[in-house]
TIMAR-335421 format. One record per residue (C-alpha): residue in one letter; residue number from 1; x, y, z. Coordinates in steps of 0.1 Angstrom, whole numbers, padded with zeros to 4 digits, always signed. Layout:
N
['A'; NUM; [X; Y; Z]];
...
***
This chain:
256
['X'; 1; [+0343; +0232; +1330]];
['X'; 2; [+0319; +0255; +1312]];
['X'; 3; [+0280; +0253; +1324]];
['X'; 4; [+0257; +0280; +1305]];
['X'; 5; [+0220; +0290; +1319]];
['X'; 6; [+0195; +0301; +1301]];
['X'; 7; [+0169; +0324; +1312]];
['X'; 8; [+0146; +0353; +1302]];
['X'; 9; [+0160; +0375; +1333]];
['X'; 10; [+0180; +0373; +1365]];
['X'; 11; [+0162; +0342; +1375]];
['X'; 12; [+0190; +0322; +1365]];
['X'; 13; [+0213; +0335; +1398]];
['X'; 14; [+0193; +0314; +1421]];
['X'; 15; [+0210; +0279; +1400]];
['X'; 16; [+0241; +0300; +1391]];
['X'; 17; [+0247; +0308; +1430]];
['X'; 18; [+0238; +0270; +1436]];
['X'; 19; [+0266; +0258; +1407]];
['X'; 20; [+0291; +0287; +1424]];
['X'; 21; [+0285; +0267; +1455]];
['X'; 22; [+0297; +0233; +1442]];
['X'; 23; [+0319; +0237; +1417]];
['X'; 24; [+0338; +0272; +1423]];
['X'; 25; [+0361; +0263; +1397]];
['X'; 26; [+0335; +0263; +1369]];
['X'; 27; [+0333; +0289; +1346]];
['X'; 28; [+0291; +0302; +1348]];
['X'; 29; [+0278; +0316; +1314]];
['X'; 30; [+0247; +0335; +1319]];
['X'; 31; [+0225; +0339; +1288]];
['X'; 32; [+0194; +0362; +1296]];
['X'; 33; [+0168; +0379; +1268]];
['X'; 34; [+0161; +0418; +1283]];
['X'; 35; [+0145; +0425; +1247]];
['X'; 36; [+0117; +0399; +1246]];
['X'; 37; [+0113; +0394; +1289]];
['X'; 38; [+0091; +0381; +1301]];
['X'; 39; [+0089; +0351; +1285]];
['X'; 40; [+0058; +0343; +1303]];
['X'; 41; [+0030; +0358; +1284]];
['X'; 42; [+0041; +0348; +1251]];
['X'; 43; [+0028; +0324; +1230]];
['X'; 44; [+0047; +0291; +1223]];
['X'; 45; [+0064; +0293; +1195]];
['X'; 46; [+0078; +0327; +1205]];
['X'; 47; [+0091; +0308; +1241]];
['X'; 48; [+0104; +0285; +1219]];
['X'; 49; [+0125; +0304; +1195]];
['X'; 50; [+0138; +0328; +1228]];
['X'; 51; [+0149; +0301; +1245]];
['X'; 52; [+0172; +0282; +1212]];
['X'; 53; [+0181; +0318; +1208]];
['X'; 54; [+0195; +0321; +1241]];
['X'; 55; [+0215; +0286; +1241]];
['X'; 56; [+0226; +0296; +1204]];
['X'; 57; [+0239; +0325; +1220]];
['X'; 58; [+0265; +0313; +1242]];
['X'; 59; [+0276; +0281; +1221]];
['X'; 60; [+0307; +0297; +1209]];
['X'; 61; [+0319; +0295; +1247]];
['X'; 62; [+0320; +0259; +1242]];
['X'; 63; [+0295; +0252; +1271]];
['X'; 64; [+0298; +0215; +1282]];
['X'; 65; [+0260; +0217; +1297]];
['X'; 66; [+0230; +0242; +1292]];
['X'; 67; [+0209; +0246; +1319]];
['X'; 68; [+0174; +0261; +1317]];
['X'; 69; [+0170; +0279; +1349]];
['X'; 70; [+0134; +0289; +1335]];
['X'; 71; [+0103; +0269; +1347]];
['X'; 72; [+0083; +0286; +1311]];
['X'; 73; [+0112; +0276; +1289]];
['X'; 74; [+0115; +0241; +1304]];
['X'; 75; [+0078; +0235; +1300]];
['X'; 76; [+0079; +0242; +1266]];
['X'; 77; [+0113; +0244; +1250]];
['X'; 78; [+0131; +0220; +1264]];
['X'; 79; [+0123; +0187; +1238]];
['X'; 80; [+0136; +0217; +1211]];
['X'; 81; [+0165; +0225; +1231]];
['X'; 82; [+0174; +0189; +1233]];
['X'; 83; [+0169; +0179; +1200]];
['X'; 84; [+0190; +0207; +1188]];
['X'; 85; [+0219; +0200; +1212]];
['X'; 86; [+0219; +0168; +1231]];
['X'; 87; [+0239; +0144; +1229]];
['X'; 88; [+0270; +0167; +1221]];
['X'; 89; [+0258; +0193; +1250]];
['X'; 90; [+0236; +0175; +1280]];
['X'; 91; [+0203; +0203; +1284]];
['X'; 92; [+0192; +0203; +1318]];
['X'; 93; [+0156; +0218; +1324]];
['X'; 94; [+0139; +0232; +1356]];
['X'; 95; [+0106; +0213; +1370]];
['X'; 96; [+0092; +0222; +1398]];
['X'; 97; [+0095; +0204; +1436]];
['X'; 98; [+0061; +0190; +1434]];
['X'; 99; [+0072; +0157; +1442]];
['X'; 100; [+0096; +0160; +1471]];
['X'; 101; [+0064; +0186; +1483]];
['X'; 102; [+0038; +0160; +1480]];
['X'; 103; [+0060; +0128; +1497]];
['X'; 104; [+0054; +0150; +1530]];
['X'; 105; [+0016; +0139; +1527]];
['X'; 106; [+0002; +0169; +1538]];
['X'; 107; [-0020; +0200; +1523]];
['X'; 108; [+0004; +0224; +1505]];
['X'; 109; [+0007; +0250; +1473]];
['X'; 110; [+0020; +0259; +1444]];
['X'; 111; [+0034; +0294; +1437]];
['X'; 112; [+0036; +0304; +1395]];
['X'; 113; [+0032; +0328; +1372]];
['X'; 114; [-0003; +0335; +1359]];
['X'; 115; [+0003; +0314; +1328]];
['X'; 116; [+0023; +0283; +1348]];
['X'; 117; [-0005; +0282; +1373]];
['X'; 118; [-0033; +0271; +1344]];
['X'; 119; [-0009; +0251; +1323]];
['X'; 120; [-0018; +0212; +1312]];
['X'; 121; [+0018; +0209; +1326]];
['X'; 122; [+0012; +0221; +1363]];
['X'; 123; [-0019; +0201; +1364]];
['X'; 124; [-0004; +0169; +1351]];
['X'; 125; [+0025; +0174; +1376]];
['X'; 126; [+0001; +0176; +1404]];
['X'; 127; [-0020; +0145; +1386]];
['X'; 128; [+0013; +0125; +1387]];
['X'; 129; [+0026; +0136; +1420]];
['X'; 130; [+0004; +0144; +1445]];
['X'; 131; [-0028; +0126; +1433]];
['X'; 132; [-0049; +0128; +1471]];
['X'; 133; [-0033; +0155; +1483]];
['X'; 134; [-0048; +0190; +1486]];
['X'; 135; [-0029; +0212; +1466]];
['X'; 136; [-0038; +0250; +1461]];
['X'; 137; [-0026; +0268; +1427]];
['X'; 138; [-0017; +0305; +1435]];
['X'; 139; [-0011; +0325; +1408]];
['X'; 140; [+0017; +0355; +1417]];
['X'; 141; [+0004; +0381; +1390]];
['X'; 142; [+0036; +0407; +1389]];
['X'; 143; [+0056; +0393; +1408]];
['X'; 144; [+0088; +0378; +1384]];
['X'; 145; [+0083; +0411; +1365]];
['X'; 146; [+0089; +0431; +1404]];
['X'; 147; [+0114; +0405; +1414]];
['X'; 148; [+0132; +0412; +1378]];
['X'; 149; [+0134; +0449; +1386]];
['X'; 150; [+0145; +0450; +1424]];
['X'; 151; [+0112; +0469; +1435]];
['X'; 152; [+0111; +0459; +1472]];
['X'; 153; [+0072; +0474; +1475]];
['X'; 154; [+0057; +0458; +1441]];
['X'; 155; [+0074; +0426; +1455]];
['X'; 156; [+0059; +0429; +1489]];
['X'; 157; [+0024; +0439; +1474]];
['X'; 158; [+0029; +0410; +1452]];
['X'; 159; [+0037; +0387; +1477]];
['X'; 160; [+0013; +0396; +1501]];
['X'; 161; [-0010; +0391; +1473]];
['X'; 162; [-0003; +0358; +1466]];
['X'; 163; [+0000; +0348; +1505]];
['X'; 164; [-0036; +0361; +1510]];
['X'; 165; [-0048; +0335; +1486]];
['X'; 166; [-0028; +0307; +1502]];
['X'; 167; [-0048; +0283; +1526]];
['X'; 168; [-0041; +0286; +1562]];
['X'; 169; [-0036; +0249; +1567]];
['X'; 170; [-0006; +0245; +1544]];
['X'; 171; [+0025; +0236; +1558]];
['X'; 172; [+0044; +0244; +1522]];
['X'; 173; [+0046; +0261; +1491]];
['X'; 174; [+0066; +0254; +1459]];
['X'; 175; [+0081; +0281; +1441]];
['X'; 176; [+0069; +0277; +1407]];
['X'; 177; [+0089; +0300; +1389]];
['X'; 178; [+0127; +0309; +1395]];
['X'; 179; [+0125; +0344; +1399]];
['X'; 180; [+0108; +0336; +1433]];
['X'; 181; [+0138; +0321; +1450]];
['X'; 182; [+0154; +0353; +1449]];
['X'; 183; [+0126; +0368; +1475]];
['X'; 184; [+0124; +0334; +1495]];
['X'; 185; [+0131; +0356; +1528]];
['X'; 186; [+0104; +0379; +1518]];
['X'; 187; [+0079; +0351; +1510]];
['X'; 188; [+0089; +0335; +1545]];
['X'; 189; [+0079; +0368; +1565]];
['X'; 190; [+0046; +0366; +1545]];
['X'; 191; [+0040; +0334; +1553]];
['X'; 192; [+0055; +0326; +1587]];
['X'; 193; [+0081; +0306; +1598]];
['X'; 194; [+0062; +0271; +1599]];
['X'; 195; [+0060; +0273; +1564]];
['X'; 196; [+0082; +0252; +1541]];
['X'; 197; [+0096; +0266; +1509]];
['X'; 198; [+0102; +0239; +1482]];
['X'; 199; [+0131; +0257; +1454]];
['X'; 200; [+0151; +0234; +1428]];
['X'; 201; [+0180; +0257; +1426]];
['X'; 202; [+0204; +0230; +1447]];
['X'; 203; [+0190; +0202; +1425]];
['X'; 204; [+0193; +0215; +1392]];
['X'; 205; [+0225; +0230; +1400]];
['X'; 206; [+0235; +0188; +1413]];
['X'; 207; [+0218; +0171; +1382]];
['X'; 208; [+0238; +0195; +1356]];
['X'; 209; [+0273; +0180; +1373]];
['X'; 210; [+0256; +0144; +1368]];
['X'; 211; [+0251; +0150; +1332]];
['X'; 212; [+0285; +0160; +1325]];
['X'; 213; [+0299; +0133; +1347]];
['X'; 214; [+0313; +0155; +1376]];
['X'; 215; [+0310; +0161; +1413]];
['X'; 216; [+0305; +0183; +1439]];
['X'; 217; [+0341; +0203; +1453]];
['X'; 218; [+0328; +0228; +1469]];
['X'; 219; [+0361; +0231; +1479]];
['X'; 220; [+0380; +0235; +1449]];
['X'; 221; [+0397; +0264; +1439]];
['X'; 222; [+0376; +0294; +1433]];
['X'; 223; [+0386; +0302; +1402]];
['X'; 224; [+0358; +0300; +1383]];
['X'; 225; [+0348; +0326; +1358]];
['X'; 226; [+0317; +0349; +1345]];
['X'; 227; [+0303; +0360; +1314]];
['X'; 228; [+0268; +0374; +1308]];
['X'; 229; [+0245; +0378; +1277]];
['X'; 230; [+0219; +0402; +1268]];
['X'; 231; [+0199; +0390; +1243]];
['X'; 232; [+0228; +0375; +1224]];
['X'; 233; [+0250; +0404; +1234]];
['X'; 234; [+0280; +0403; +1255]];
['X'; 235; [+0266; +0424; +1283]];
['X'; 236; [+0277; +0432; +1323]];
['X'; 237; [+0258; +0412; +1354]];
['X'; 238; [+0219; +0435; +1354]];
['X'; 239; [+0221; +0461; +1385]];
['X'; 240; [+0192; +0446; +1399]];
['X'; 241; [+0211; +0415; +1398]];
['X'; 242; [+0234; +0430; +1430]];
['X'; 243; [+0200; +0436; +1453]];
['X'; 244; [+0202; +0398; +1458]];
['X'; 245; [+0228; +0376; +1479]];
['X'; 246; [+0230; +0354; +1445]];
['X'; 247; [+0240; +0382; +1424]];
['X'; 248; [+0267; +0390; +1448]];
['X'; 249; [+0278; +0358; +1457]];
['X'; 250; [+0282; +0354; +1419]];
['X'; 251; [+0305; +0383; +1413]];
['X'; 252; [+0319; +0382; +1444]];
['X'; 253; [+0338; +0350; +1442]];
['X'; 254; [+0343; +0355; +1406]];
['X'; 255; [+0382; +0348; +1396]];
['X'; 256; [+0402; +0381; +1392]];
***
């Protein structure tokens, strides 16, 4: 079993760890864009074109699903993804857990990049979703790009940022972009305790095995296997990637 992500950084490892978790047999194909990240800022087309280049990458591994482990690159590449490889290779995109956020009935809000946070697509998730509810946008300026380089102080000064413009009554926040799973402790201290983080890592990870018609062993044998690209490159797991328990977890339990 071969699953490839797809990802302009090290976001990915939050879903890769989650995949390690189930299936420690699969074999994990990373496919990340250093040369054009972030992905964010860019216009469309551009997202589009990094994201078909990444899954192009890694389709000579003979990947039996993609998974876009991007929130940017699922709200606008996925329909091109899909057209391009489904039904031969399920695609599997990354939404974020407004719904599951919003069934709890109470104030929360939504943690995203700049551009995520004033998207049509945000604001028709919270339309569909959590129509009644009070939710609260917060926009994280810098902080994928900290998370992306492993700098403990621009993450805390981002996060303290973002928590300063979070309501006092909410009860949760959703993690609009992947790279913010990786920090989830951080984000936690910020926020306090009685605070509920919403992350799709164990979701996604569970809805790629449905599309290929598998299930969860997380007791199967770990021998499961790694391979990382760099802008189409064979490349090594990013340094940064080993400041995070999902980086390690990934290359710790990585077949020999």
């Amino acid at each position: 079993m071969r699953i490839a992500l797809v990802d302009s950084g090290i976001g990915l490892l939050s879903t890769a760890a989650a995949l390690r978790r189930i299936r420690p047999d699969a074999d994990l194909i990373l496919s990340m864009d250093p040369d054009y990240m972030p992905w964010g800022p860019r216009s469309v087309p551009e997202i589009v074109a990094r994201a078909l280049a990444g899954a192009r990458a890694v389709l000579d591994e003979q990947p039996d699903a993609v998974v876009v482990a991007c929130n940017t690159a699922s709200v606008h590449a996925l329909e091109s993804l899909r057209a391009e490889l489904e039904p031969r290779i399920p695609v599997i995109g990354t939404v974020p857990a407004v719904k599951p956020a919003a069934d709890r009935g109470a104030p929360f809000a939504i943690w995203a990049t700049p551009a995520t946070t004033g998207s049509p697509y945000q604001r028709d998730l919270i339309d569909r979703f959590a129509r009644g509810i009070a939710v609260t946008p917060v926009a994280c300026p810098g902080l994928a790009d900290a998370v992306e380089r492993a700098d403990p102080a621009a993450v805390a000064e981002a996060v303290d940022h973002a928590a300063a413009h979070t309501p006092a009554d909410v009860s949760a926040v959703v993690l609009g972009c992947t790279h913010y799973d990786l920090v989830s402790d951080v984000i936690t201290a910020a926020l306090g305790e009685h605070v509920t983080l919403f992350t799709v890592a164990d979701a996604v990870a569970a809805q790629a095995l449905r599309r290929i018609g598998v299930s969860p062993q997380p007791d199967a044998p770990r021998t499961g296997g790694l391979r990382v690209y760099a802008s189409g490159r064979p490349a090594q797991l990013p340094e940064a990637a080993l400041t995070y328990r999902a980086g390690v977890l990934l290359t710790t339990e990585v077949a020999a």
